[in-house]
N, C-alpha and C positions, 0 to 999 in steps of 0.2 A: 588204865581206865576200866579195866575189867570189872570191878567193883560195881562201877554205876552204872552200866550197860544194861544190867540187872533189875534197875528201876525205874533206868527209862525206854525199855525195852514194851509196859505195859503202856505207856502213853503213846507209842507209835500204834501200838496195836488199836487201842482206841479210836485213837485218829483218822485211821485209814475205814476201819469197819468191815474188819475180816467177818463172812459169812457163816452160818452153820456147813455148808457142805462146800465152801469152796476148796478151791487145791490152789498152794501158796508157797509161792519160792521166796527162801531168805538167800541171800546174797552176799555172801562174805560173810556167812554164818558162826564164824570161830569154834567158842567152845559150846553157841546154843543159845545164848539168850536168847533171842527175839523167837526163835522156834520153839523154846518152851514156853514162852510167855504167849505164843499164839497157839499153842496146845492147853495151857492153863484156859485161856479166856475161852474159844473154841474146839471142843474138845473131839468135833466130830469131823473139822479140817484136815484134808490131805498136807502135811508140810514135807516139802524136801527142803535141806539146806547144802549150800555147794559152799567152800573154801578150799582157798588152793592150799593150805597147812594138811598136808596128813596125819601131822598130832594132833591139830585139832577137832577132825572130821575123826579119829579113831575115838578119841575122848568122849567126843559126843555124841557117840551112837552108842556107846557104854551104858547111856544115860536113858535112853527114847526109854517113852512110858507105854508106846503098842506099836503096831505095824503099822501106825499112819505117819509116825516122824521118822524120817530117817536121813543120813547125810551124806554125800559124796563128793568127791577131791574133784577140784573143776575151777577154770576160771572165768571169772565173770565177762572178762573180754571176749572169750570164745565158747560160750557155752555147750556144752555137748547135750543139747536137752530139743525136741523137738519143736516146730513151730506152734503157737498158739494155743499152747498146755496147759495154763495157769490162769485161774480167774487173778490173783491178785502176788505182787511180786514186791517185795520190801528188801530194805537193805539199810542196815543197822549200824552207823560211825564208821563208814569204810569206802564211800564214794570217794573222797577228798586224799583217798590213799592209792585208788588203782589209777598208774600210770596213763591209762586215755581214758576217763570216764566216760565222756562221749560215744566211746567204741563198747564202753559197756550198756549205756542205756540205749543203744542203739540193740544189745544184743536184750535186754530187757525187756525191749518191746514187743521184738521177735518172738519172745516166748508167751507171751501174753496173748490172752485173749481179746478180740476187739467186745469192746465195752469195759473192760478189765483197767483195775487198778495198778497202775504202778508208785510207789512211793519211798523215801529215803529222808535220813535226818541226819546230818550233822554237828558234832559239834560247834559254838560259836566262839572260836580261840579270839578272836580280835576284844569283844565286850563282855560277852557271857559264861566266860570259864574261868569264875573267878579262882581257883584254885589255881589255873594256869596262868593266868592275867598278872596276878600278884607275881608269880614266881618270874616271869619275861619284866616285867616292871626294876624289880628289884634288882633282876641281872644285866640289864642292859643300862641302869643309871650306875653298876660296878664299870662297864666296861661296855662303852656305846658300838666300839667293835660286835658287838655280838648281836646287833641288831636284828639282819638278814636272817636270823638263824630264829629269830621270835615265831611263833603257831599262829601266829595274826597274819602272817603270810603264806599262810597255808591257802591253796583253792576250794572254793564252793562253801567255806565257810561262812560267808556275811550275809545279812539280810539279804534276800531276793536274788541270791548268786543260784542257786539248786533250784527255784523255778525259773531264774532264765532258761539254763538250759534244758529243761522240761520245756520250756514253751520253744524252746530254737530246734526241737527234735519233734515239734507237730501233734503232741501231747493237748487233748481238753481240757477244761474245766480244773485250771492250774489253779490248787491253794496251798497257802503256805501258811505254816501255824507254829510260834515259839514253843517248844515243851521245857518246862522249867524244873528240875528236882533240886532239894536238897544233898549238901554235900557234907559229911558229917566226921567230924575228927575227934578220938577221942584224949589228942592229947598233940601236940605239938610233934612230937615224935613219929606220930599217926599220918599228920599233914607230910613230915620229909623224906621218911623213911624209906616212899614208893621211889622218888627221884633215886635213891642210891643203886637200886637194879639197873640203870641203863638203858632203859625202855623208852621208847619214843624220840624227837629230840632234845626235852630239857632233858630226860635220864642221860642222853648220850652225851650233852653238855655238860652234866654234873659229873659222870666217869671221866671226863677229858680236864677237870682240874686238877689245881696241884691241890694237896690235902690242905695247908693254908689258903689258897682261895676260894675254897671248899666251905671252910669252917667261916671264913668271910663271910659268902653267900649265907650258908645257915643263919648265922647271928641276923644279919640283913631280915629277914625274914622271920624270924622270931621277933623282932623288935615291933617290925610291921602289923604279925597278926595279935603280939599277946602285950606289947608296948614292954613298961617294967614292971609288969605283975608277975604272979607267977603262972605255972601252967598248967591249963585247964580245954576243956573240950573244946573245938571252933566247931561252929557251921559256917559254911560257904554256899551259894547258889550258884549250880552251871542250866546254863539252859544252852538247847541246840536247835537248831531250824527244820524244820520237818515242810517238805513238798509233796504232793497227789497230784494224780490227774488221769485220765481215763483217754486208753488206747482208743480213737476213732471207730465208728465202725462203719463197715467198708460199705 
């Protein structure tokens, strides 16, 4: 998913309305997006970015464009970052991945400022990632065993799942807003290719077939997005769920 993080990385930033001088934690920062893209739009922001990956956090300070972005190895569930540091604290396709989230926007809050922004978006595996949608579709009408294993059952992904608990953690002035990009393939090969790495759980699903169940699924899917023609560019739309809401102040 790396790919898209990258453009929809500016519509969080939008969304939320980082300041000219605030100071701004990303939060499962990776390789940077969301930090460079709120270095892009606000250039005179304080960012730090924390992920627990030490390649990641190495990578992406390789990168910082001055001394106001910088990253550090950290997790989100136990932050090592002081109380009430951050006018505004984002977090980029990664809530619905750390083992207690609750334990993390609880540690979210902590670092924020009262009045302060806190905000997150994820992906919408269940109706909005059509790239994914198509791919759990077409693998679980192979073989309805594979169900449980669909992104649709992923947490905090659905409509109003990431502002409940925004609102069940005492959070203000809770909005929730779809952000939608395009998903752009420049060829059939382009669309499958990502699955053969192993990444996520469809790649981990597609490494766990036999090479003809493989080549199954492929066809399955070619059929779906190019029918009997031949093959040519697809677009897809994924959209993901973005929630705000401002820490109380005391």
């Amino acid at each position: 998913m790396g790919r898209w993080s990258g453009r929809l990385a500016p519509l969080l930033v939008k969304f939320v309305g980082v300041g000219d001088r605030d100071s701004v934690l990303d939060v499962g920062s990776g390789t940077g997006a969301l930090a460079f893209a709120i270095a892009d739009a606000v250039p005179l922001a304080r960012i730090t970015g924390v992920d627990p990956a030490s390649a990641y956090v190495a990578y992406a300070q390789t990168r910082v464009p001055n001394d106001r972005v910088r990253f550090v190895v950290g997790d989100a569930q136990q932050l090592q970052l002081a109380d009430a540091t951050f006018d505004r604290v984002l977090s980029l396709l990664v809530m619905n991945f750390i083992p207690d989230p609750a334990k993390a926007l609880r540690e979210m809050i902590r670092v924020t400022r009262p009045g302060g922004v806190i905000a997150a978006a994820v992906w919408d595996y269940g109706e909005g990632m059509e790239m994914l949608r198509i791919f759990w579709d077409e693998a679980v009408s192979r073989d309805p065993r594979v169900a449980p294993r669909d992104e649709r059952n992923m947490p905090l992904c659905g409509r109003g799942e990431l502002a409940a608990l925004w609102r069940a953690h005492g959070l203000a002035e809770v909005e929730e807003q779809p952000l939608t990009i395009p998903q752009s393939f420049a060829s059939f090969d382009d669309y499958w290719s990502p699955f053969l790495g192993g990444q996520g759980p469809a790649g981990a699903y597609v490494a766990a077939l036999t090479e003809t169940d493989r080549e199954a699924l492929r066809l399955r899917l070619r059929q779906r997005l190019l029918g009997d023609g031949p093959d040519r560019a697809i677009t897809l739309q994924a959209r993901a769920w973005a929630v705000k809401a401002a820490v109380p102040r005391r």
